[in-house]
C-alpha positions in Angstrom: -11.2 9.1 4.0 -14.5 9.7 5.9 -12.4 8.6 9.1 -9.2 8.5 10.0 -7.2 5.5 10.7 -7.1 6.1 14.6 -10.8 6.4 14.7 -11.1 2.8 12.9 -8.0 1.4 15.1 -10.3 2.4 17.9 -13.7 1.1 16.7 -15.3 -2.5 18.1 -17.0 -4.7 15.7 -19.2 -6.3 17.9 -19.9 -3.2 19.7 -20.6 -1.5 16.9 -23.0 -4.1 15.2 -24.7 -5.0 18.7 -25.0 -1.5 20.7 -25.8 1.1 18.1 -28.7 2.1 16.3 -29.4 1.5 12.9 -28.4 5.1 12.3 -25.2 5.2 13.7 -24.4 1.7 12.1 -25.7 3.0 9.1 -23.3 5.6 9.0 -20.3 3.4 9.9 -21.5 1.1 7.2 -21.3 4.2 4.7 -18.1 5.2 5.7 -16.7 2.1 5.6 -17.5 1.5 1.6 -16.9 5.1 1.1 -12.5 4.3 2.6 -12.8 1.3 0.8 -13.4 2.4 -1.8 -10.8 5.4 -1.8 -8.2 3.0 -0.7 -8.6 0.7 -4.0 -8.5 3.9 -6.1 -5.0 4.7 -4.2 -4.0 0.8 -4.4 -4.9 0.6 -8.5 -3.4 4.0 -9.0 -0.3 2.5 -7.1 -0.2 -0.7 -8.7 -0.3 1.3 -12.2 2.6 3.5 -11.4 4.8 0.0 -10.2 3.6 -1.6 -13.7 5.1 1.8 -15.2 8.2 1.9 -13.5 8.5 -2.0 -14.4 8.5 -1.5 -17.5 11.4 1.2 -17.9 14.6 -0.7 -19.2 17.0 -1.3 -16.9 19.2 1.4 -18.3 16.9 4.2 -17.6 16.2 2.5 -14.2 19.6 3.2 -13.1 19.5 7.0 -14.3 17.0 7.0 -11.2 19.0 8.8 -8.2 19.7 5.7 -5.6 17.5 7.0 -2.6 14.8 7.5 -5.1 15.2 3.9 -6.1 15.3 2.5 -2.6 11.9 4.8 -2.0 10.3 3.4 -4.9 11.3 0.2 -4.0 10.4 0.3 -0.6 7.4 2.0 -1.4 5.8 0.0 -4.2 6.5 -3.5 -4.0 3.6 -6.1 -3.0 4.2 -7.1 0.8 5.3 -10.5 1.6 4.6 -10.6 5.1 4.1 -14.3 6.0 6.7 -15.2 3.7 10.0 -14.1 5.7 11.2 -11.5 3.4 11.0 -8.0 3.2 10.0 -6.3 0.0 13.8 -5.2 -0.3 15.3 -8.3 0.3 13.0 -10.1 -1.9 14.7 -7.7 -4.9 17.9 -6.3 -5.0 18.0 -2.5 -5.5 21.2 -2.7 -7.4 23.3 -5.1 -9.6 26.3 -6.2 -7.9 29.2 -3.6 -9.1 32.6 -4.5 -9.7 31.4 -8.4 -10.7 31.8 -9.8 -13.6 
């Protein structure tokens, strides 16, 4: 990333588009497409390994170490903020044991 995530938590549109030069909002212009674009190289490579994992049977699925499964879990599903549930409680990590 050309900055870090404080230094864009910290940054003010309008300032920056209204009391800059052009140099300096060039360069906040470049860096900006330069994160972007890293972060949709992370978010594809992401969203190939969760198509991967998906597509494991279920049997292998539950070779996976539990804490590992809650990571990937937690890790990898889409957000649903806005829609009142958390990624894990959207999809159970486990089948119900002992039910039948």
């Amino acid at each position: 990333m050309k900055r870090t995530i404080e230094q864009w938590r910290g940054c003010e549109p309008e300032a920056m588009a209204t009391r800059q030069s052009d140099a300096a909002r060039t360069f906040a212009f470049a860096d900006a497409k330069a994160d972007i674009l890293e972060l949709h190289r992370d978010n594809e490579r992401l969203r190939e390994l969760l198509a991967d994992l998906k597509a494991w049977d279920v049997e292998q699925y539950m070779t996976i170490p539990h804490a590992l499964r809650e990571r990937i879990q937690r890790e990898l599903m889409p957000n649903d903020h806005g829609k009142g549930q958390t990624p894990q409680a959207a999809v159970p990590l486990d089948p119900p044991v002992g039910r039948d």
